[in-house]
PDB file of N, CA, C and O in Angstrom:
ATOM      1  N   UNK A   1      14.694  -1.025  27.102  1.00  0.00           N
ATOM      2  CA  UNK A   1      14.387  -0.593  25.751  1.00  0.00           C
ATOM      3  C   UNK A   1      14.325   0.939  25.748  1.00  0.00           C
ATOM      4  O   UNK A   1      13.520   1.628  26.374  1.00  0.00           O
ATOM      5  N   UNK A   2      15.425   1.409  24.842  1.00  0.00           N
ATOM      6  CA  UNK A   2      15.368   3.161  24.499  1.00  0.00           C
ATOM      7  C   UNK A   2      14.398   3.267  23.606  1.00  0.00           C
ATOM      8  O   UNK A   2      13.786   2.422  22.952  1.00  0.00           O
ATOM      9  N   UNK A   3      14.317   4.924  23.693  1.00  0.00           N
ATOM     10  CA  UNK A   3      13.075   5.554  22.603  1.00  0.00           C
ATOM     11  C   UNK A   3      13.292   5.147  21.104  1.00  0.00           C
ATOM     12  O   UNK A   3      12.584   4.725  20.190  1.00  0.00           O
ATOM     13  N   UNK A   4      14.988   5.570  21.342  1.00  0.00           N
ATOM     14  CA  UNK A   4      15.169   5.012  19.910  1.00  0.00           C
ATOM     15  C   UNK A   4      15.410   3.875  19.323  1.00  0.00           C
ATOM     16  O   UNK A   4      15.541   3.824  18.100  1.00  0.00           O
ATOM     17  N   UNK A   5      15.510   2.738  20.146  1.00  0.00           N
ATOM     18  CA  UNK A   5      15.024   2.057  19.590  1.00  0.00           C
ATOM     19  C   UNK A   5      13.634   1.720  19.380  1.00  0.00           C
ATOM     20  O   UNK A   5      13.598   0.897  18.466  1.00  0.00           O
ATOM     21  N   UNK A   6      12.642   1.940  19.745  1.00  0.00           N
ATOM     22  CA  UNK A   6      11.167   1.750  19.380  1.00  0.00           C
ATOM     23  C   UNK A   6      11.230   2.392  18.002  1.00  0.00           C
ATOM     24  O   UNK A   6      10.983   1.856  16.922  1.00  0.00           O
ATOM     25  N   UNK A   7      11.679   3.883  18.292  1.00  0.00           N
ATOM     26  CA  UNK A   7      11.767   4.883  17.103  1.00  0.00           C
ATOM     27  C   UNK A   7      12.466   3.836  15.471  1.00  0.00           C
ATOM     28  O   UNK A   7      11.941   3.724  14.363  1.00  0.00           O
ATOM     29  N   UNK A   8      13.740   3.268  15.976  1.00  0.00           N
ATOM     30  CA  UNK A   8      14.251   2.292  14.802  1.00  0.00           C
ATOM     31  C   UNK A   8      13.532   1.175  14.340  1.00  0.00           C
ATOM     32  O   UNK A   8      13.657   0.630  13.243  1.00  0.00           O
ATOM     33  N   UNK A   9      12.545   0.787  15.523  1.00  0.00           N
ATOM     34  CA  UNK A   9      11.973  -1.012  14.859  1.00  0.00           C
ATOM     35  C   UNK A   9      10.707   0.000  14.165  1.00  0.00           C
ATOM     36  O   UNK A   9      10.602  -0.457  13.027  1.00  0.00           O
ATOM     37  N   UNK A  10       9.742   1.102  14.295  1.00  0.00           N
ATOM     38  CA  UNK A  10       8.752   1.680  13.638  1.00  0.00           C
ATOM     39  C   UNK A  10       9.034   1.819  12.504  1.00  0.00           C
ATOM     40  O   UNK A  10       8.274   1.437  11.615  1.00  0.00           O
ATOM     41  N   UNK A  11      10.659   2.630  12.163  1.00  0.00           N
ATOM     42  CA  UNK A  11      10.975   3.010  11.280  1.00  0.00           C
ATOM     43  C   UNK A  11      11.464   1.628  10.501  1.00  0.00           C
ATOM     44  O   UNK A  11      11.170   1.752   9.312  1.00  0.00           O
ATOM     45  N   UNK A  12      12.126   0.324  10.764  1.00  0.00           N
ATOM     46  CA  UNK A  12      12.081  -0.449  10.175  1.00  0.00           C
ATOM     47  C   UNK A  12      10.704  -0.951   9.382  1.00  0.00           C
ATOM     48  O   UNK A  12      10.555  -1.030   8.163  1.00  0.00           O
ATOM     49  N   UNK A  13       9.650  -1.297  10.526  1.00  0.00           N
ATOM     50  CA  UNK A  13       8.800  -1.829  10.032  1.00  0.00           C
ATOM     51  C   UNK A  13       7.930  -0.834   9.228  1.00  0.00           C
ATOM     52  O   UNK A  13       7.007  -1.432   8.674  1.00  0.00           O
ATOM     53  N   UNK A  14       7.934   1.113   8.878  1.00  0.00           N
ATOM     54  CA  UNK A  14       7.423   1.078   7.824  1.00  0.00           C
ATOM     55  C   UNK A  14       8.216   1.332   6.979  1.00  0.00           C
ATOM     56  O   UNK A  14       7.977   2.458   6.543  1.00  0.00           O
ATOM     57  N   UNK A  15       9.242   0.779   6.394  1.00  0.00           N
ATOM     58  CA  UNK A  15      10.320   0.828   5.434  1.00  0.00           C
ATOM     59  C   UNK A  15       9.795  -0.857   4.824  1.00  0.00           C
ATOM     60  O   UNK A  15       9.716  -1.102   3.621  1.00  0.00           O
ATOM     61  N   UNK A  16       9.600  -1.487   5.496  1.00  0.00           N
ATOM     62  CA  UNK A  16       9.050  -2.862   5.099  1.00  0.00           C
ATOM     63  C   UNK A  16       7.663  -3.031   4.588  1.00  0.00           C
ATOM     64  O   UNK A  16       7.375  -3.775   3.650  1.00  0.00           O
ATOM     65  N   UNK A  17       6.748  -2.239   5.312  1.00  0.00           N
ATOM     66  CA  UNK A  17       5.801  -1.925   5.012  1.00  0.00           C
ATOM     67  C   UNK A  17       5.137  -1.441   3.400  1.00  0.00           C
ATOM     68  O   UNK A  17       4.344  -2.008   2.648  1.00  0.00           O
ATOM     69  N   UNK A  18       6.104   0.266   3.274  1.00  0.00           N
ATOM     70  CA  UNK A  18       6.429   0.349   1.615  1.00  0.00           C
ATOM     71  C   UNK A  18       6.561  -0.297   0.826  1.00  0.00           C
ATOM     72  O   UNK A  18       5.678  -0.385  -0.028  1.00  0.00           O
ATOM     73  N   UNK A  19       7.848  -1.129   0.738  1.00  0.00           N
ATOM     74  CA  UNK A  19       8.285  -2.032  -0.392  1.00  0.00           C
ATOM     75  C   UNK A  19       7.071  -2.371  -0.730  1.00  0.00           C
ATOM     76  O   UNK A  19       6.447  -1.978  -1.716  1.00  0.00           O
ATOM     77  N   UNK A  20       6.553  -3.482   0.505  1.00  0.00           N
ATOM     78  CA  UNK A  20       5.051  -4.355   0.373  1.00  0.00           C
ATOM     79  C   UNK A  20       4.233  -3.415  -0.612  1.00  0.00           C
ATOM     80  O   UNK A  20       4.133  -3.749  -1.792  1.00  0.00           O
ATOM     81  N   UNK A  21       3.680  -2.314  -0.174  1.00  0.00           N
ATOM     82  CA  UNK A  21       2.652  -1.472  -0.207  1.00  0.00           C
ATOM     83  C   UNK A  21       3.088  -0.866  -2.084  1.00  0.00           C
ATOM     84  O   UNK A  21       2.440  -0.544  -3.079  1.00  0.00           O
ATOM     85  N   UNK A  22       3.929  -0.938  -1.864  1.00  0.00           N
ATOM     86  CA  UNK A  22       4.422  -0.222  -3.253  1.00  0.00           C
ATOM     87  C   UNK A  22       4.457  -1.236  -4.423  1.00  0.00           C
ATOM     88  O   UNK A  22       4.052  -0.880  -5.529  1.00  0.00           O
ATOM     89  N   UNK A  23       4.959  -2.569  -4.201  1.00  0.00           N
ATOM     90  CA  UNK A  23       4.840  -3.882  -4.964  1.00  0.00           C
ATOM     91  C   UNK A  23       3.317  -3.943  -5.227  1.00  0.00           C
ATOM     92  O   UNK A  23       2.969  -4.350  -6.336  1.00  0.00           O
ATOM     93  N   UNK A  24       2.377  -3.584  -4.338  1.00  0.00           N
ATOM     94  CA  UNK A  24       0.909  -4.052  -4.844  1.00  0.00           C
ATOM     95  C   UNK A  24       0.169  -3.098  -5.507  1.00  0.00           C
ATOM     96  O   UNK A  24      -0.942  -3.214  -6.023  1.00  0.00           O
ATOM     97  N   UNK A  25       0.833  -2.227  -5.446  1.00  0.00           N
ATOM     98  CA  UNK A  25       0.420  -1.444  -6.835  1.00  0.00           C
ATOM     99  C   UNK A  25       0.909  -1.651  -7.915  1.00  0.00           C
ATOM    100  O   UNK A  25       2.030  -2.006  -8.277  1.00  0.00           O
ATOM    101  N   UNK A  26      -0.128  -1.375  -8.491  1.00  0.00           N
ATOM    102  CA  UNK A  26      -0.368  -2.015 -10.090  1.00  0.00           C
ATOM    103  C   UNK A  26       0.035  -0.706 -11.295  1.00  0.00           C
ATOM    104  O   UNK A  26       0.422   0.300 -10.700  1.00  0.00           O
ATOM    105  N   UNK A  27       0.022  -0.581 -12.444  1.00  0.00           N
ATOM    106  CA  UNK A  27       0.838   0.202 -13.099  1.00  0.00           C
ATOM    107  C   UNK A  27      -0.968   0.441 -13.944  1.00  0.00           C
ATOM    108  O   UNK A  27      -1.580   1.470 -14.231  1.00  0.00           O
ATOM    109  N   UNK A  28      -1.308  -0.976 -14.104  1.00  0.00           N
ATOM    110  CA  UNK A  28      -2.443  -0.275 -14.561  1.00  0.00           C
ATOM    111  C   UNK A  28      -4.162   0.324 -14.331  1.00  0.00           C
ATOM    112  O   UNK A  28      -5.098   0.568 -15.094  1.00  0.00           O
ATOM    113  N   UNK A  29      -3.841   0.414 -12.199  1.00  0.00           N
ATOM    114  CA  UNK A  29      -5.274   0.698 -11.449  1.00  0.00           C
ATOM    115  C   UNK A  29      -5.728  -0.673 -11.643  1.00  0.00           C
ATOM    116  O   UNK A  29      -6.679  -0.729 -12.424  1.00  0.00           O
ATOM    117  N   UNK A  30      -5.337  -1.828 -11.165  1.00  0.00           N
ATOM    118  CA  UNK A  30      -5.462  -2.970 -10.783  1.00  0.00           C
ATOM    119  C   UNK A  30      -6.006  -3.229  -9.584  1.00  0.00           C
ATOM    120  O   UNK A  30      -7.121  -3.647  -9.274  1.00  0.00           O
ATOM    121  N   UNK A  31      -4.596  -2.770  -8.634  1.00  0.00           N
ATOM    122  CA  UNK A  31      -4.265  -2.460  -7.112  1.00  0.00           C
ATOM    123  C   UNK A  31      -4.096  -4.043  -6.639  1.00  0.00           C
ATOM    124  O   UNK A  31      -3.584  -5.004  -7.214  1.00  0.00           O
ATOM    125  N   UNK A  32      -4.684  -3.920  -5.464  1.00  0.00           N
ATOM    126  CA  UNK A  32      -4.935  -5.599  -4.872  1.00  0.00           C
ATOM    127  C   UNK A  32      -6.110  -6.179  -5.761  1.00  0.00           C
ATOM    128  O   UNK A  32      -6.052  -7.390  -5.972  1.00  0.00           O
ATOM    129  N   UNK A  33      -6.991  -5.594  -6.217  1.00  0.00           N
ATOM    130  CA  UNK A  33      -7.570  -6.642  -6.972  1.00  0.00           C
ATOM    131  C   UNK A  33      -7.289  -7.602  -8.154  1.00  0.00           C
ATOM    132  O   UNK A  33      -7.910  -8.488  -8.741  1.00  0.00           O
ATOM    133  N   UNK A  34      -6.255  -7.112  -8.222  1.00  0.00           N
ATOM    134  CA  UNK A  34      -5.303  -8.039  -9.545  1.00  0.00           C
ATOM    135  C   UNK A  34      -4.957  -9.500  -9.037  1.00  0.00           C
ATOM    136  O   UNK A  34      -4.955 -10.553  -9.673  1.00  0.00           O
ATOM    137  N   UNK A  35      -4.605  -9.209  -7.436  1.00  0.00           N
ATOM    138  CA  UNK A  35      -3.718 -10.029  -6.340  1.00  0.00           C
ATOM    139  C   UNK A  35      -5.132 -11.136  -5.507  1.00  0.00           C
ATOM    140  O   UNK A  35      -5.847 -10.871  -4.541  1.00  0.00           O
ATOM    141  N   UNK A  36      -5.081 -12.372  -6.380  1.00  0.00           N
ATOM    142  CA  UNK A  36      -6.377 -13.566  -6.022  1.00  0.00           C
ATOM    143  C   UNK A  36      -7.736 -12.699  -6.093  1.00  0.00           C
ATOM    144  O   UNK A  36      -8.555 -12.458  -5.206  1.00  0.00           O
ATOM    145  N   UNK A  37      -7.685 -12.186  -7.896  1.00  0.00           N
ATOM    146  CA  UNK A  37      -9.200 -11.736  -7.148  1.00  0.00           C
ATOM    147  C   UNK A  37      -9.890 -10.211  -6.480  1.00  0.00           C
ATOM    148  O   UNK A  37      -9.269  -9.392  -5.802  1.00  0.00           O
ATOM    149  N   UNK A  38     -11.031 -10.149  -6.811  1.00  0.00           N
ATOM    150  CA  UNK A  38     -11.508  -8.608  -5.770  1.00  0.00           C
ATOM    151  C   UNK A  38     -11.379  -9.086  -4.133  1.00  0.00           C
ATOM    152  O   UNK A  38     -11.816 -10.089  -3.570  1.00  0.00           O
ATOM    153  N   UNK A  39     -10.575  -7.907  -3.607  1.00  0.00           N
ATOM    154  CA  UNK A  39     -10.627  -8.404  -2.263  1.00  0.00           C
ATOM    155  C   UNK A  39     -11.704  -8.689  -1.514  1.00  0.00           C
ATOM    156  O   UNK A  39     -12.431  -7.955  -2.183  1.00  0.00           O
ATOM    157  N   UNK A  40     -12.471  -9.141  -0.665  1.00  0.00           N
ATOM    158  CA  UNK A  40     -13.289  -9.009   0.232  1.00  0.00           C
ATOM    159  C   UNK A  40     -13.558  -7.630   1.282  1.00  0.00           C
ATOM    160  O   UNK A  40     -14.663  -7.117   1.459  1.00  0.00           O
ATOM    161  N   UNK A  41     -12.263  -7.175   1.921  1.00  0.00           N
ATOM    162  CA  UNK A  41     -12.025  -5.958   2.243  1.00  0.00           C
ATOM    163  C   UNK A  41     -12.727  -4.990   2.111  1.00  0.00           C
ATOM    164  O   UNK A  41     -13.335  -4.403   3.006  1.00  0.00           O
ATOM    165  N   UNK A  42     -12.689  -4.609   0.371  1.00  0.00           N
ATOM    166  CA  UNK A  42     -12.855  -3.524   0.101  1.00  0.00           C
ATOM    167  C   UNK A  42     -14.053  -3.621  -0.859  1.00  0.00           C
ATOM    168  O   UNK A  42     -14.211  -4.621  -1.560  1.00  0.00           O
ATOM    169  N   UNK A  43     -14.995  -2.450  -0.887  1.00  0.00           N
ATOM    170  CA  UNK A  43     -16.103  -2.762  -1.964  1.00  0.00           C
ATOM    171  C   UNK A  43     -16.236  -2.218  -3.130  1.00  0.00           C
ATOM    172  O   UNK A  43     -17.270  -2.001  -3.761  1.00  0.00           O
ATOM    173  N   UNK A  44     -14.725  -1.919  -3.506  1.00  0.00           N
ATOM    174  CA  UNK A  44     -14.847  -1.629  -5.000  1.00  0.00           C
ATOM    175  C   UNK A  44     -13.368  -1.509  -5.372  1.00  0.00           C
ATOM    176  O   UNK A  44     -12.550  -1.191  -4.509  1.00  0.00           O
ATOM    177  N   UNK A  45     -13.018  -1.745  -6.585  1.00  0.00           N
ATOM    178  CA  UNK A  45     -11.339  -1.761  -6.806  1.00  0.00           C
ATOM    179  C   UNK A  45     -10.992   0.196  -6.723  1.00  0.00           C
ATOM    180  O   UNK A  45     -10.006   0.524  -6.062  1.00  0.00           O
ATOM    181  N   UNK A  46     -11.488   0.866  -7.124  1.00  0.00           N
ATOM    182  CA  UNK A  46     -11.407   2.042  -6.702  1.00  0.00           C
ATOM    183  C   UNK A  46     -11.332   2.382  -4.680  1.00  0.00           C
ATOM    184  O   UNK A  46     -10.562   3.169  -4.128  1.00  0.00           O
ATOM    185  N   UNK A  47     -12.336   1.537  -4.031  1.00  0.00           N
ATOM    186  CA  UNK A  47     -11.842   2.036  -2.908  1.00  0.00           C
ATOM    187  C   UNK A  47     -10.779   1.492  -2.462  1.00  0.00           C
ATOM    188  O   UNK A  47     -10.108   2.119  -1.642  1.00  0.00           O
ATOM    189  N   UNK A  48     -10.410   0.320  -2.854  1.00  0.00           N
ATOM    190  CA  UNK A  48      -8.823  -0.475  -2.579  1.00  0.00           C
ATOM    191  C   UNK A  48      -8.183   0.088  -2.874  1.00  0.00           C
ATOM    192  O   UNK A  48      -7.374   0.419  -2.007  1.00  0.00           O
ATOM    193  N   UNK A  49      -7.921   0.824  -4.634  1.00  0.00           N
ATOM    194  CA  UNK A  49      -6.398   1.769  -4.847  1.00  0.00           C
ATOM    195  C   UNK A  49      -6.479   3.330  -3.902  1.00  0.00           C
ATOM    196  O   UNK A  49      -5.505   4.009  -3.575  1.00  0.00           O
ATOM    197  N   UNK A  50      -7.758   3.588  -3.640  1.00  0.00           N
ATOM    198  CA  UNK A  50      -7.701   4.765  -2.571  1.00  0.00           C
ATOM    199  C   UNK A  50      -7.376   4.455  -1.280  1.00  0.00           C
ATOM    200  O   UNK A  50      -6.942   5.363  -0.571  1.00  0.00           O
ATOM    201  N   UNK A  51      -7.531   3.080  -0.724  1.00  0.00           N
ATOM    202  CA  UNK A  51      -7.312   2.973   0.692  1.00  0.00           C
ATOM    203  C   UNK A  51      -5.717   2.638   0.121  1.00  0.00           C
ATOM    204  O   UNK A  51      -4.950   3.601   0.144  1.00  0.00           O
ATOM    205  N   UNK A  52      -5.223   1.440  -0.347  1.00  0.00           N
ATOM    206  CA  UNK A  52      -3.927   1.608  -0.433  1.00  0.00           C
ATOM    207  C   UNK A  52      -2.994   2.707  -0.685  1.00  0.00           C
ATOM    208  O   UNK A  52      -1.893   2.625  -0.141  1.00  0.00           O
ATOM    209  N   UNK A  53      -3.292   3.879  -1.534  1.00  0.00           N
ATOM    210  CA  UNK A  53      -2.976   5.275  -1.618  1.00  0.00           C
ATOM    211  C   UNK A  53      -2.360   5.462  -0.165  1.00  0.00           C
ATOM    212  O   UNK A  53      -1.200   5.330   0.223  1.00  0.00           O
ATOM    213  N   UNK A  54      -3.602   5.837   0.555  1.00  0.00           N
ATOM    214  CA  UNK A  54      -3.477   6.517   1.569  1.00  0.00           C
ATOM    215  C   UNK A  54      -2.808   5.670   3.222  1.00  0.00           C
ATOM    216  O   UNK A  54      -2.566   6.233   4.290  1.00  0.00           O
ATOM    217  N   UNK A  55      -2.673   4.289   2.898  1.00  0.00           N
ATOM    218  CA  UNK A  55      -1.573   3.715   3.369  1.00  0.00           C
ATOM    219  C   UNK A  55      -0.214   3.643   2.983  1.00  0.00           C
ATOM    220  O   UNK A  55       0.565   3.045   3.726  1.00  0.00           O
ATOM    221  N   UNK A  56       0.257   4.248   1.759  1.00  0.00           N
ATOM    222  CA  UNK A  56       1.150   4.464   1.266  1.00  0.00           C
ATOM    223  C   UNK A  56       1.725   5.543   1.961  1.00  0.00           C
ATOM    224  O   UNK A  56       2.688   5.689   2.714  1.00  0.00           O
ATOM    225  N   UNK A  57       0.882   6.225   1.500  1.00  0.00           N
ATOM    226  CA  UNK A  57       0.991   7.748   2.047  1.00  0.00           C
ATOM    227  C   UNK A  57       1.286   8.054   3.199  1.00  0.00           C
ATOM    228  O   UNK A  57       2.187   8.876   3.370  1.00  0.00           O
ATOM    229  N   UNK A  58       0.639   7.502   4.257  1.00  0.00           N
ATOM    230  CA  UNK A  58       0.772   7.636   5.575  1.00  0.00           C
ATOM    231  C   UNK A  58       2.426   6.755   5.900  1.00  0.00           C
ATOM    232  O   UNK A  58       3.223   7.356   6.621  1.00  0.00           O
ATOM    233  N   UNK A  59       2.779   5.545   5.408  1.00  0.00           N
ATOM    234  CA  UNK A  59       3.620   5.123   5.945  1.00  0.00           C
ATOM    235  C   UNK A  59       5.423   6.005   5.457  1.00  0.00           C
ATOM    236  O   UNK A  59       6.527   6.146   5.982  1.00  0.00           O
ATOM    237  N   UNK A  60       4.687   6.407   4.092  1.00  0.00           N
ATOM    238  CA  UNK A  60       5.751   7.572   3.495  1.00  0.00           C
ATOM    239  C   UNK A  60       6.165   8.959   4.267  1.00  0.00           C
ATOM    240  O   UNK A  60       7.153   9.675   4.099  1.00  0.00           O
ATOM    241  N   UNK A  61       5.346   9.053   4.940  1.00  0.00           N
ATOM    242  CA  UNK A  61       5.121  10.203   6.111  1.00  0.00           C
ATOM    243  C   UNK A  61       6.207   9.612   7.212  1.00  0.00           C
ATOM    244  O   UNK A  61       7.311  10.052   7.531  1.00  0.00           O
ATOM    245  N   UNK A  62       5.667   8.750   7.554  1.00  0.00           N
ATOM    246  CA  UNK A  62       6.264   8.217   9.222  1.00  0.00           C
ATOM    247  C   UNK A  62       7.468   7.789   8.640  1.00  0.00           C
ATOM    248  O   UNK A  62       8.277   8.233   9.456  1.00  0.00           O
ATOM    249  N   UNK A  63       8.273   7.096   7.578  1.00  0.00           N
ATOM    250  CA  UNK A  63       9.676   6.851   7.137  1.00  0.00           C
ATOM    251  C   UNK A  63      10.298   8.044   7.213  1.00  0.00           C
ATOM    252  O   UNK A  63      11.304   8.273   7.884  1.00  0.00           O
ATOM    253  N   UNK A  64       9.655   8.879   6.469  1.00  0.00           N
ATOM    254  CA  UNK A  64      10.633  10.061   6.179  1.00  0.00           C
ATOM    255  C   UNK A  64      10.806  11.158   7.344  1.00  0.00           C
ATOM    256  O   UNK A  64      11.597  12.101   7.368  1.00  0.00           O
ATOM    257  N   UNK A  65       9.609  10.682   8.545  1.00  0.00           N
ATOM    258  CA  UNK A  65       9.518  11.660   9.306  1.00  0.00           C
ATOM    259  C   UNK A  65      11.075  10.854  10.537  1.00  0.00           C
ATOM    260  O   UNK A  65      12.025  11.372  11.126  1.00  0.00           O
ATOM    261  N   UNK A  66      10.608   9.557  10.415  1.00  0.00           N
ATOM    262  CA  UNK A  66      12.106   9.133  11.214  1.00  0.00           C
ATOM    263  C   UNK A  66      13.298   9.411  11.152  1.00  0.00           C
ATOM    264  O   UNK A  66      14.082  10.030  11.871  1.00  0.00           O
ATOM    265  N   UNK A  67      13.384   8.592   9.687  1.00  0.00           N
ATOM    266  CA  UNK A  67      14.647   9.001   9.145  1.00  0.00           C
ATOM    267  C   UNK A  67      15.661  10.731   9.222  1.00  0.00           C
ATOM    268  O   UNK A  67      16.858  10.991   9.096  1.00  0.00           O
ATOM    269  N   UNK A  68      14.479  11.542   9.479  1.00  0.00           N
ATOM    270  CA  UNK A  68      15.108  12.686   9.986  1.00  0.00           C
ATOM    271  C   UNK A  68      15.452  13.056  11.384  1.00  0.00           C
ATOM    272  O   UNK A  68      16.156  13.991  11.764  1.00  0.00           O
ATOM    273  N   UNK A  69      14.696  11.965  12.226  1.00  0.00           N
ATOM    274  CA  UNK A  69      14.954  12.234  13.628  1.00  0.00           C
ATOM    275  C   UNK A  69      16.305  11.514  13.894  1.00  0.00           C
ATOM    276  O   UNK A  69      17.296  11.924  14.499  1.00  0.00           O
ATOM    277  N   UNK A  70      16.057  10.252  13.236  1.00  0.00           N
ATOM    278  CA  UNK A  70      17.151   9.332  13.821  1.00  0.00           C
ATOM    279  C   UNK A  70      18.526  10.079  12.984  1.00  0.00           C
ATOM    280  O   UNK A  70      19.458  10.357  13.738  1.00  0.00           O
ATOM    281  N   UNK A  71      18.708  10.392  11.633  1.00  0.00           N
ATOM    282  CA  UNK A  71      20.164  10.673  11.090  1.00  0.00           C
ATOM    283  C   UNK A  71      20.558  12.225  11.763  1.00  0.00           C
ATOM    284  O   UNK A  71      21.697  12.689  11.713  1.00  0.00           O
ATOM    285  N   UNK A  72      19.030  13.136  12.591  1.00  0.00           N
ATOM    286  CA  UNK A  72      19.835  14.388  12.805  1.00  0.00           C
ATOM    287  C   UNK A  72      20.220  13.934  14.858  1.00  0.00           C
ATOM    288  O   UNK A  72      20.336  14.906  15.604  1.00  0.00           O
ATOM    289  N   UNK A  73      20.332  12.806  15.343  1.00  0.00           N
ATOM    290  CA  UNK A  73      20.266  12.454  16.280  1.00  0.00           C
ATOM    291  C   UNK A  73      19.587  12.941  17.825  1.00  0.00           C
ATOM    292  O   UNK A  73      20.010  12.845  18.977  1.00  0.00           O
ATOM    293  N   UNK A  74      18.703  13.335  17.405  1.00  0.00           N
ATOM    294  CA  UNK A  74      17.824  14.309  18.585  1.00  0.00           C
ATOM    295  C   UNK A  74      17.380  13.488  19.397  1.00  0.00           C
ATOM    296  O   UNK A  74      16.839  14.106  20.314  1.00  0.00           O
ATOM    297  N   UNK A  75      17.306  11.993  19.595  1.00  0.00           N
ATOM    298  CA  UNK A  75      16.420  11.296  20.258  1.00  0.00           C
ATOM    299  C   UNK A  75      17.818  10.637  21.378  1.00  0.00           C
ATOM    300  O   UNK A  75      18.814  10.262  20.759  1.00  0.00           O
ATOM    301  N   UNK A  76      17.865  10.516  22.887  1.00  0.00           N
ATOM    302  CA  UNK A  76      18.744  10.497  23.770  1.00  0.00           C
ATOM    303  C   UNK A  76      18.929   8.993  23.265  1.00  0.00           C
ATOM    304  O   UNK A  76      18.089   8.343  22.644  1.00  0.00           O
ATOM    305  N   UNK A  77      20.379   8.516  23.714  1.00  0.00           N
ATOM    306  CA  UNK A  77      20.810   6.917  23.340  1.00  0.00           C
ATOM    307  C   UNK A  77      20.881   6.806  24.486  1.00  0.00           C
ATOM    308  O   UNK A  77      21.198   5.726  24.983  1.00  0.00           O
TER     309      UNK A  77
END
């Protein structure tokens, strides 16, 4: 197993991740609590659309941070 591929299944799985993450947001500050209910998780629908935020966020980071490694090819095959 190469770097890049680890580097490609990360970058797959947060490209998969998004969609998910992006589908459960809500248009009107719902978030996951729209989805069965207040979660258990979290203790308030405000800290759910802030924790999901910032899982968004973070996985928007690591896509875009790949996607530049892998298309400018810096990582050895």
């Amino acid at each position: 197993m190469t770097v890049t591929n680890i580097v490609q299944g990360i970058w797959a799985f947060s490209a998969v991740g998004l969609i998910i993450l992006v589908l459960l947001h809500s248009p009107k500050g719902d978030g996951v609590g729209a989805i069965g209910g207040q979660a258990q998780l979290f203790s308030s629908t405000k800290s759910a659309e802030t924790t999901l935020n910032r899982v968004t966020w973070t996985l928007t980071v690591i896509f875009l941070g790949f996607t530049v490694v892998l298309s400018a090819g810096w990582l050895p095959k």
